[in-house]
C-alpha positions in Angstrom: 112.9 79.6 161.8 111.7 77.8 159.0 109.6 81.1 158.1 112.5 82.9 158.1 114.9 80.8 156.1 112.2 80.4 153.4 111.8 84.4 153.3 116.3 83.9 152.8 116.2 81.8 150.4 113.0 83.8 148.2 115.2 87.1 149.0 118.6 85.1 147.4 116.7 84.1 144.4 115.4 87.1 143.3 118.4 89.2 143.9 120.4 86.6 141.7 117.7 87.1 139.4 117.8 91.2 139.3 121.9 91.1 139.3 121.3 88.3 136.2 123.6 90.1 133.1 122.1 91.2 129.9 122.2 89.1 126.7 124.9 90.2 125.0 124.9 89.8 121.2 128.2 88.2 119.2 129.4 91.0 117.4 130.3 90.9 113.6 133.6 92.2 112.0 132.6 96.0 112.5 131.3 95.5 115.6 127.9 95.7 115.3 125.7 92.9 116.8 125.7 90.4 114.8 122.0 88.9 113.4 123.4 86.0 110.5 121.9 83.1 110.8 118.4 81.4 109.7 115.6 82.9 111.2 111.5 81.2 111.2 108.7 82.7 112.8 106.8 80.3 115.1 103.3 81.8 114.6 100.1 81.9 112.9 100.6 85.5 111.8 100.8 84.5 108.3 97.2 83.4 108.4 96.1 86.9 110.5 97.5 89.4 112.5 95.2 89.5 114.5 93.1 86.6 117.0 91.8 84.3 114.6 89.8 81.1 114.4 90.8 78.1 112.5 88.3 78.4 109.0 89.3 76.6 105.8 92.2 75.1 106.6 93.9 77.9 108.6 94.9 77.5 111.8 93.8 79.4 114.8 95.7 81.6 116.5 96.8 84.9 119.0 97.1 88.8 117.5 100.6 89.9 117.2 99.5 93.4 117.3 100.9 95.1 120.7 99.3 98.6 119.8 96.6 99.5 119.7 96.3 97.3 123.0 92.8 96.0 121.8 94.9 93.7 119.0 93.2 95.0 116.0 94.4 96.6 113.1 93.2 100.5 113.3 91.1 100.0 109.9 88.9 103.9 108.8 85.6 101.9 107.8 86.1 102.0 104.3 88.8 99.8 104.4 87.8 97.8 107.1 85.1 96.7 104.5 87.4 96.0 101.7 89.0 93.8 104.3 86.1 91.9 105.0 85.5 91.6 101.0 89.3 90.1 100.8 88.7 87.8 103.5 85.7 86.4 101.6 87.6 85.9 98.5 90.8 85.2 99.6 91.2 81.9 98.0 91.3 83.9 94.4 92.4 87.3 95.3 95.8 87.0 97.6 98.5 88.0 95.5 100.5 85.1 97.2 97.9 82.4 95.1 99.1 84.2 92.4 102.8 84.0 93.1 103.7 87.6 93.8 106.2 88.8 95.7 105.0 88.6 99.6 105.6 92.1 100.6 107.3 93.9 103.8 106.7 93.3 106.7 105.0 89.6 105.5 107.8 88.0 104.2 109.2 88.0 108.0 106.5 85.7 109.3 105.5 83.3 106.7 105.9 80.1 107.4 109.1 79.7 105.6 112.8 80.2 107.0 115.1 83.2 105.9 119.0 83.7 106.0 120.3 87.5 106.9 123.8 88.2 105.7 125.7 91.1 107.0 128.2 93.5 106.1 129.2 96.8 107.1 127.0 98.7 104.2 124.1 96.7 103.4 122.2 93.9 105.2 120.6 91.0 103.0 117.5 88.8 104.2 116.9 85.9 101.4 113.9 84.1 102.2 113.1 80.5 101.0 109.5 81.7 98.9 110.2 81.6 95.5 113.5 83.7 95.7 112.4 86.3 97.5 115.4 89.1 98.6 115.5 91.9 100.7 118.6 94.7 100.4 119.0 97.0 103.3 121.0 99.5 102.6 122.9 101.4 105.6 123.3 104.7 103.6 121.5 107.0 101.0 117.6 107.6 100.9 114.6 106.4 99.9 114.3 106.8 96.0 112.0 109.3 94.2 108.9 108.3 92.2 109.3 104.6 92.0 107.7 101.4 93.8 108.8 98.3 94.9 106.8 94.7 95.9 108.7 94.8 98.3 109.4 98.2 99.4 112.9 100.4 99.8 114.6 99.6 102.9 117.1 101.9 104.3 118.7 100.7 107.8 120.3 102.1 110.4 121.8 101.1 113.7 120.4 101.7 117.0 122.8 100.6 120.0 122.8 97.0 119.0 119.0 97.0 117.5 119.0 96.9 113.7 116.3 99.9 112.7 115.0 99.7 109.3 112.5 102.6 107.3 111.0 100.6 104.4 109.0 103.0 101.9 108.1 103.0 97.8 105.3 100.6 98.3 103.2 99.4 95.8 99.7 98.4 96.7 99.3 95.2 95.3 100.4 93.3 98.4 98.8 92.0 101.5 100.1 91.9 105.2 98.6 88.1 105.8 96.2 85.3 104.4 92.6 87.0 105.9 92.9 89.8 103.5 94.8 92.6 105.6 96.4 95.5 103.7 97.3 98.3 102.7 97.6 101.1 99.9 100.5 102.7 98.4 101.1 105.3 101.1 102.5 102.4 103.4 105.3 103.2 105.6 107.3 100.4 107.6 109.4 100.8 110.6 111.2 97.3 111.6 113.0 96.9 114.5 115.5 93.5 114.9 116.5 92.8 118.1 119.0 89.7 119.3 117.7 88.3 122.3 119.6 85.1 122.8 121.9 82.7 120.6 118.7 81.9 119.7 116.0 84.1 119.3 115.8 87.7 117.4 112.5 90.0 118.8 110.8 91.6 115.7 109.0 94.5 115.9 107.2 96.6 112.8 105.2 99.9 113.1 103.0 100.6 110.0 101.5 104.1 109.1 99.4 104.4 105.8 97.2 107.8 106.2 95.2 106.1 103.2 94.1 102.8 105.1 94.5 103.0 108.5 93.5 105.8 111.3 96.8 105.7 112.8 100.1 103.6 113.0 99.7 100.1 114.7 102.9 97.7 115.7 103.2 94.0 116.1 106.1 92.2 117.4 107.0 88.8 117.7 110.2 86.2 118.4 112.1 85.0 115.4 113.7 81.5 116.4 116.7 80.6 114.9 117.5 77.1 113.3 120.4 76.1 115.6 121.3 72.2 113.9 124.4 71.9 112.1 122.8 71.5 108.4 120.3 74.3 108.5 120.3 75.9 105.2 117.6 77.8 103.2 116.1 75.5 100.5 114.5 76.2 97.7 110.4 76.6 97.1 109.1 77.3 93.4 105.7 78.9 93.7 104.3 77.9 89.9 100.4 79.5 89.7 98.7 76.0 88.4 100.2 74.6 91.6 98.9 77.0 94.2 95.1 77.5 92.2 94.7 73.5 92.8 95.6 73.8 96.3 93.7 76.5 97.0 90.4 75.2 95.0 90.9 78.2 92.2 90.4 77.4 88.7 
């Protein structure tokens, strides 16, 4: 009897379970879902994308890379040895130690909050690093024979998934602090997802025919901060400042 009321009770919970209702997103004034707020990844993707060790002062920490399944990026060799070759000098050569604009798709998870404001024809994400902006637009297309730090993002909606094709790359960027990059023939395809009240899922497919041997995506929660003073502050990166942390000259 006891068996069987067990097995009821099991049966109950997972049934509640399957019936449970999907999140549904607050919706903004045109009805789309609605993604304001401030946003922080919670990860050590910043320091790699991929599994990492903690060395000079970086923490350790899991690949965000979901394909290719192995959790690497999908380097052709000669790049995979200028990635080694950044790694080794990365204290001098990331453009971040030099104050540069962080790039697309690493502006989403450095370790530093961003606000995304909505409307019905553009989408703005204005990160805390040193003024950093993003402008999605929801019409017209890419531009013609111009580059951008931070790349040309033109969005789009997908049910209630916010899809966003970011081209006009320069090269000068990289994609994390272990010297993982790319080359002007980048193309990024970010996906923003509201999950809960609280969290947003993230999810970016990169394709550079120059770099890599074929297109690789990460994903990874964005958390947002729920107390009743968040607000995006302000962070001066000044050159002098970062060389001393980092040990330049």
């Amino acid at each position: 009897m006891k068996r069987i009321l067990v097995s009821l009770i099991v049966a109950g919970s997972v049934l509640a379970q399957s019936k449970a209702p999907a999140y549904v997103a607050p919706r903004s004034p045109d009805g789309k879902a609605d993604l304001q707020g401030i946003w922080e990844a919670r990860n050590t993707a910043a320091v790699s994308l991929e599994d990492h060790g903690a060395n000079g002062g970086m923490r350790a920490g899991r690949s965000v890379i979901v394909d290719p399944a192995d959790g690497k990026i999908p380097y052709q060799p000669a790049a995979l040895a200028q990635r080694d070759e950044n790694f080794k000098n990365r204290a001098k050569a990331d453009p971040l130690n030099k104050c540069y604009l962080p790039g697309t798709p690493r502006v989403t998870y450095m370790p530093f909050p961003f606000e995304i404001f909505q409307t019905p024809k553009y989408v703005a994400i204005a990160s805390e690093f040193a003024h950093t902006s993003r402008t999605i637009y929801l019409t017209g297309n890419h531009y013609d024979g111009v580059d951008f730090w931070m790349g040309d993002s033109r969005g789009h909606w997908d049910g209630d998934t916010l899809v966003v094709d970011v081209a006009d790359f320069n090269e000068k960027t990289w994609l994390d602090m272990s010297g993982d990059f790319h080359s002007d023939a980048l193309h990024v395809v970010e996906r923003f997802t509201r999950t809960s009240a609280d969290t947003l899922q993230y999810e970016a497919t990169l394709t550079d025919p120059k770099v890599y041997t074929r297109p690789w995506t990460i994903r990874m929660p964005l958390y947002r901060h729920a107390e009743p003073d968040a607000q995006i502050f302000e962070y001066e990166c000044h050159v002098y400042l970062e060389e001393s942390s980092t040990g330049g000259k």
